[in-house]
Each structure stands twice: as structure tokens, then as C-alpha cells.
N, CA and C atoms as an extended XYZ file, in Angstrom:
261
Properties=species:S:1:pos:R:3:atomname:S:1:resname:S:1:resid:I:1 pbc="F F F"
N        15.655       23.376      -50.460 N   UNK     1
C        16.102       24.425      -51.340 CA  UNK     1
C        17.528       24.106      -51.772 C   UNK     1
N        17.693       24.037      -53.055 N   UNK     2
C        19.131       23.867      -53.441 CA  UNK     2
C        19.671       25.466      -53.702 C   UNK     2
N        21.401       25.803      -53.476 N   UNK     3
C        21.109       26.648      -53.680 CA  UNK     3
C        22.792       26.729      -54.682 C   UNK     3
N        23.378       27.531      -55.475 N   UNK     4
C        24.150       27.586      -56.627 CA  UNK     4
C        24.865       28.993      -55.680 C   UNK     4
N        26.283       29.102      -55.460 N   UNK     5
C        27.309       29.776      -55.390 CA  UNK     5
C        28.252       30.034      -56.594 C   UNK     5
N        28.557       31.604      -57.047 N   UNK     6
C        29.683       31.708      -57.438 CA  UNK     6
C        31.026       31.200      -57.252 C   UNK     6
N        31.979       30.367      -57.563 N   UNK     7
C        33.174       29.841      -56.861 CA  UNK     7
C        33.921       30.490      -56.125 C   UNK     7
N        33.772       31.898      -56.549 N   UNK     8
C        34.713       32.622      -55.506 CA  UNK     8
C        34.241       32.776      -53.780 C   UNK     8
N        32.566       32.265      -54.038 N   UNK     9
C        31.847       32.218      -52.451 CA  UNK     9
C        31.330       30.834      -52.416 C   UNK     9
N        31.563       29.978      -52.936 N   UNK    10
C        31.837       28.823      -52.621 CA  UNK    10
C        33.089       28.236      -51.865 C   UNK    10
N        34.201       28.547      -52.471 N   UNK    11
C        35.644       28.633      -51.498 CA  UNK    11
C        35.622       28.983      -50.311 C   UNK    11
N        34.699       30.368      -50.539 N   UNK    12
C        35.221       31.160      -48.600 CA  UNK    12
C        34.146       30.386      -48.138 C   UNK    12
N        32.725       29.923      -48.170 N   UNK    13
C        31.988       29.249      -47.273 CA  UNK    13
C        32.844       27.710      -47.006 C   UNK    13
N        33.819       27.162      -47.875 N   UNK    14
C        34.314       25.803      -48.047 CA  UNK    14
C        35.366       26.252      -46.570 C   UNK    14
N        36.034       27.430      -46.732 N   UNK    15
C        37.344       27.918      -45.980 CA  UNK    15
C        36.699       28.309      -44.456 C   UNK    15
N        35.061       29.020      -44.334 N   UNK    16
C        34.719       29.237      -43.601 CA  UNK    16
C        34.362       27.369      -42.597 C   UNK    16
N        33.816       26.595      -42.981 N   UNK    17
C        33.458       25.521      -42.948 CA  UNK    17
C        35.261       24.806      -42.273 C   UNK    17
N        35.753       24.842      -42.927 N   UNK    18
C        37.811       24.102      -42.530 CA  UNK    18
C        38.142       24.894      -41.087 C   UNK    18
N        37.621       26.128      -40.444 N   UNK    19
C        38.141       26.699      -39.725 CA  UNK    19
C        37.549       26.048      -38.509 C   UNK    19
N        36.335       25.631      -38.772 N   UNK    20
C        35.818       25.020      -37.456 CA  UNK    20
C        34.373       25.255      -36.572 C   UNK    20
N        34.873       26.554      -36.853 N   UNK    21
C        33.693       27.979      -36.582 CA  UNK    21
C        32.535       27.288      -36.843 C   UNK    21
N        32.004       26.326      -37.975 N   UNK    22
C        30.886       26.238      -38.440 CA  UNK    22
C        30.830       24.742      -39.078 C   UNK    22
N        29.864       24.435      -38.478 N   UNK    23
C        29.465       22.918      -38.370 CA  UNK    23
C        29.014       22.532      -40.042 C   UNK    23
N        28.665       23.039      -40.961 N   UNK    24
C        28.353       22.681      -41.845 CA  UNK    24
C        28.233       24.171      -43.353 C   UNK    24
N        28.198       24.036      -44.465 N   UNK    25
C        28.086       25.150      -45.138 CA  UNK    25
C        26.739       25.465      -45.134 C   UNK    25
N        25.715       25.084      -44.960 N   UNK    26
C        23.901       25.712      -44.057 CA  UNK    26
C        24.491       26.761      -43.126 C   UNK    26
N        25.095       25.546      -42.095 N   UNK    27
C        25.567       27.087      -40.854 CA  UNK    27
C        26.091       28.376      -41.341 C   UNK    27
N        27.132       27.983      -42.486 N   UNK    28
C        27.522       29.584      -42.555 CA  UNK    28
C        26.431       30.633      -43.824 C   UNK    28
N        25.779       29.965      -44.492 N   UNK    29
C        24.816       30.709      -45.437 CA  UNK    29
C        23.788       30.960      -44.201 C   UNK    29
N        23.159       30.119      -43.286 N   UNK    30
C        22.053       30.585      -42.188 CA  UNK    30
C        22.554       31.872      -41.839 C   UNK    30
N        23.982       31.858      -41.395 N   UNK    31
C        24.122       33.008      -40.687 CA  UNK    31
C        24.685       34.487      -41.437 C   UNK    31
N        25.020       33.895      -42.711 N   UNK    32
C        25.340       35.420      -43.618 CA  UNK    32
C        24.033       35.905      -43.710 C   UNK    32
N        22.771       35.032      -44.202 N   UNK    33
C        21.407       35.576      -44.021 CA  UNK    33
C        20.580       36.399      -43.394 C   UNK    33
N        20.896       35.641      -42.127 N   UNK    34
C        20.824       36.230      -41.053 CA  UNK    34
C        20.879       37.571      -40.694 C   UNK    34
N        22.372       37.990      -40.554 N   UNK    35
C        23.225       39.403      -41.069 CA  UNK    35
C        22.272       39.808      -41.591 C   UNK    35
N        22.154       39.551      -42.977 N   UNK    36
C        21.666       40.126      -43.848 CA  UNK    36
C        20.251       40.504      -43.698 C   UNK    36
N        19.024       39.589      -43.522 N   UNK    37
C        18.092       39.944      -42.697 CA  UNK    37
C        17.962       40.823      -41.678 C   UNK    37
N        18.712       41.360      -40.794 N   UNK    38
C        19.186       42.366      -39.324 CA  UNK    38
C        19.392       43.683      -40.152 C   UNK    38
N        20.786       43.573      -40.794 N   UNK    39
C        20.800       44.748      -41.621 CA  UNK    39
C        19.725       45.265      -42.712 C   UNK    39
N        19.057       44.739      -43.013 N   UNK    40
C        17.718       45.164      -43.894 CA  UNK    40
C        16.518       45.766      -42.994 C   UNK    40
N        16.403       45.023      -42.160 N   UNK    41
C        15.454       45.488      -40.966 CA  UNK    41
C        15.855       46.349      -40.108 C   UNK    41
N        17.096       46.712      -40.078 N   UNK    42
C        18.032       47.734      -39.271 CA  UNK    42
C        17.510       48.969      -40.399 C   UNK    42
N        17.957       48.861      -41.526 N   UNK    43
C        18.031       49.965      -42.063 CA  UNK    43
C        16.945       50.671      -42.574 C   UNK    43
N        15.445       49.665      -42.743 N   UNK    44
C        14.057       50.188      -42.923 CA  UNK    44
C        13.706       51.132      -41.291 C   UNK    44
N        14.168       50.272      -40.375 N   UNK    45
C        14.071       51.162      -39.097 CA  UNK    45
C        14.719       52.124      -38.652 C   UNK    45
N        15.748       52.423      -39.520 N   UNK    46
C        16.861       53.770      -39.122 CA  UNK    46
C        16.185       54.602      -40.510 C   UNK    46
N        15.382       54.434      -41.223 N   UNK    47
C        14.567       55.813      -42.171 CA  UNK    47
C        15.430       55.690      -43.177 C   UNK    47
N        16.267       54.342      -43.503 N   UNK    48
C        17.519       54.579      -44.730 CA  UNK    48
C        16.347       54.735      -45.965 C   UNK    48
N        15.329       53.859      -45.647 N   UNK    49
C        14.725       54.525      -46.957 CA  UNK    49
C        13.400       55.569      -47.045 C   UNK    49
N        13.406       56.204      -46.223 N   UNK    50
C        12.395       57.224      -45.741 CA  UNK    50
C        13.087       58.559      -46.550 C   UNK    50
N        12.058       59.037      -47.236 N   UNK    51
C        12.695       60.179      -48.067 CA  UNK    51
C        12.722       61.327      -46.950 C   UNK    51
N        13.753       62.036      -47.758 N   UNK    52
C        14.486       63.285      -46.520 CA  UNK    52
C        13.531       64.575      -45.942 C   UNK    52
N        12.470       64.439      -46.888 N   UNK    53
C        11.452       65.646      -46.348 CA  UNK    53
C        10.507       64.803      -45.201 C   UNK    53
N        10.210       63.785      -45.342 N   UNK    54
C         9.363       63.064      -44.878 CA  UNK    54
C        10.357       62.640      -43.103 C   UNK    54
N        11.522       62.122      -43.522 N   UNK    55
C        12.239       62.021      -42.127 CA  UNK    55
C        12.363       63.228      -41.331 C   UNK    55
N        12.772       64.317      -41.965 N   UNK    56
C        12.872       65.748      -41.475 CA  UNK    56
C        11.732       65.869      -40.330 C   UNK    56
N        10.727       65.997      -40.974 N   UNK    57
C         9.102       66.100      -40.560 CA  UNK    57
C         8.480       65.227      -38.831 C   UNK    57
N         9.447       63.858      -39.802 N   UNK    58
C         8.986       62.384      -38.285 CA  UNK    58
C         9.940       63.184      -37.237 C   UNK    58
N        11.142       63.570      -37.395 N   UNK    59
C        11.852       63.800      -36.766 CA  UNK    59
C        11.665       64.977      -36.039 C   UNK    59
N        11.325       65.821      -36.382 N   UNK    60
C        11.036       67.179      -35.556 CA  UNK    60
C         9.738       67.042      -34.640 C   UNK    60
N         8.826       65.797      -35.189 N   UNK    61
C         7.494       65.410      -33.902 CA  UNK    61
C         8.159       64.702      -33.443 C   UNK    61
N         9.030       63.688      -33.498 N   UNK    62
C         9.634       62.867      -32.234 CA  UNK    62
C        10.109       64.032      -31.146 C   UNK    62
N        10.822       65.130      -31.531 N   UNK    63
C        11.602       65.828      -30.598 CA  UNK    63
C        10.852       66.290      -29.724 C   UNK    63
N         9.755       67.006      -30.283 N   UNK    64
C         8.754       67.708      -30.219 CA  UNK    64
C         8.408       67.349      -28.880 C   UNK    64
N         7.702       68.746      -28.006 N   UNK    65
C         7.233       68.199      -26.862 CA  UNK    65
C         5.721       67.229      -27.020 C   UNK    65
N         5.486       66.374      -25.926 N   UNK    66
C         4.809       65.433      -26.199 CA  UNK    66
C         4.214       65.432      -24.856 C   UNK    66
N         2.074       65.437      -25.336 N   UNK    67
C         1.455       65.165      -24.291 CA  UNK    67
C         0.706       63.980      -23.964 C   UNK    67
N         0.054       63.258      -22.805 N   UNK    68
C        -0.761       62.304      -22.637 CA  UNK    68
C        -1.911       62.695      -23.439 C   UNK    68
N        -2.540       61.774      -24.432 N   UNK    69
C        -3.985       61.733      -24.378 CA  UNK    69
C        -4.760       61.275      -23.452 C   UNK    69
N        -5.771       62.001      -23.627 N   UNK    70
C        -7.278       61.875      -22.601 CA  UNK    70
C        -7.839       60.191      -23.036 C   UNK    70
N        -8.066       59.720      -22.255 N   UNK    71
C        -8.144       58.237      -22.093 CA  UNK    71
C        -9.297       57.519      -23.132 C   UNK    71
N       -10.325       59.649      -23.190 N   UNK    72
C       -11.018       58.601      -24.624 CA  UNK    72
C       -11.363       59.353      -25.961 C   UNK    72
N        -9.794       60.040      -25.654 N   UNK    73
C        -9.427       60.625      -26.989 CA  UNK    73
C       -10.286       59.748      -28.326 C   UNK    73
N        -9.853       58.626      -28.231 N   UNK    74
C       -10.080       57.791      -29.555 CA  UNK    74
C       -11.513       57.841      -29.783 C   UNK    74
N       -12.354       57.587      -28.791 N   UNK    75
C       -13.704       57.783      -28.767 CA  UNK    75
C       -14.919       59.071      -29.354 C   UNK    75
N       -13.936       60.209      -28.773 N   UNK    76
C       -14.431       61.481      -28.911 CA  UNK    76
C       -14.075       61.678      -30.669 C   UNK    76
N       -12.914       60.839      -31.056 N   UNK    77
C       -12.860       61.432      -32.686 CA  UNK    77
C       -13.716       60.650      -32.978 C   UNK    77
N       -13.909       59.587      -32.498 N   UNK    78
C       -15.000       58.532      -33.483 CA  UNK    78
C       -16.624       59.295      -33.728 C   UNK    78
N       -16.638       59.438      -32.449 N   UNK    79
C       -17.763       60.400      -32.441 CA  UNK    79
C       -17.974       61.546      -33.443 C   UNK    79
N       -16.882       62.477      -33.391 N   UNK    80
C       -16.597       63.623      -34.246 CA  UNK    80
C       -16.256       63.044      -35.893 C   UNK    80
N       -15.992       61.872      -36.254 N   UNK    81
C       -15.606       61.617      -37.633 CA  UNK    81
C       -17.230       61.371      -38.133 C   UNK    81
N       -18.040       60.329      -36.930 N   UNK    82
C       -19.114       60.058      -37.185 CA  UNK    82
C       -19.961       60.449      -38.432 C   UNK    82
N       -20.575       60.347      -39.074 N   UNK    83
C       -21.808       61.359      -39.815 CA  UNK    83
C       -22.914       61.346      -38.611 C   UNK    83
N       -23.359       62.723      -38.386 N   UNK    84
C       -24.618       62.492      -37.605 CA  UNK    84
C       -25.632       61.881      -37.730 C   UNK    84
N       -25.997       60.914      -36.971 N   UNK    85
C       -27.211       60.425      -37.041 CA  UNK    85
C       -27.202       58.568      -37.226 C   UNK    85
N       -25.660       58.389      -37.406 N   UNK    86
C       -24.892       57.118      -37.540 CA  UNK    86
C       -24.460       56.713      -36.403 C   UNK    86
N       -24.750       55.425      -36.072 N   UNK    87
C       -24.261       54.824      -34.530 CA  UNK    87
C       -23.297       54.006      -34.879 C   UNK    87
């Protein structure tokens, strides 16, 4: 992959690269990426983009008291979604 920098972030990866910190200008784009990857996945998992009625909602069943299901919960709906007479 080739990849094209603005000069003004060409310099600081050139300046980042002179300091030592970083073995090559890959190393320091791997790791702004990186960042950047974490914070994107940080912020789909913190509800940044979960609309506010919808977080409201997740949020008040998280709090919510919370019981064990019956071990064949899953079973008994299958049963019950069933159409009768369907195996």
C-alpha cells in the first residue's frame, strides 16, 4: 500500500521518526491507526452512536434487576414459537 501525506503530517511523522521513539515512518502510521482503530471501537461500545431513546431504554435493563434463566428456557420458546404440528 502506498500511502500520500499532507506535508504538514509528513514532517511530524519525519520529526516523530528523528526522536527515536520509532523505528521507521510504518511504525508511527501502524500506531496512529491503531489509536485510531481502539477509539472507533471504544466509541461504538460506549453507545457514542446509539441514539438517545434507544440507550436510555439498554440502559435502564442493564440496571434493572436481573434473573437466571431456566436452563431450557430457549427450548420451551422454540416450542412455543413452533407452529403446531411442526417438528
Amino acid at each position: 500500500m502506498k500511502l500520500s501525506l499532507p506535508k504538514d503530517l509528513e514532517e511530524f511523522v519525519q520529526k516523530e521518526v528523528a526522536t527515536g521513539e520509532y523505528s521507521d515512518v510504518t511504525a508511527v502510521v501502524v500506531e496512529a491507526l491503531r489509536e485510531f482503530q481502539s477509539k472507533t471501537e471504544n466509541s461504538v461500545m460506549e453507545g457514542e452512536n446509539c441514539p438517545p431513546d434507544l440507550k436510555a431504554l439498554l440502559l435502564e435493563a442493564v440496571k434493572g434487576p436481573h434473573y437466571p434463566l431456566p436452563t431450557d428456557y430457549f427450548d420451551q420458546l422454540r416450542r412455543r414459537l413452533r407452529p403446531s404440528g411442526a417438528r
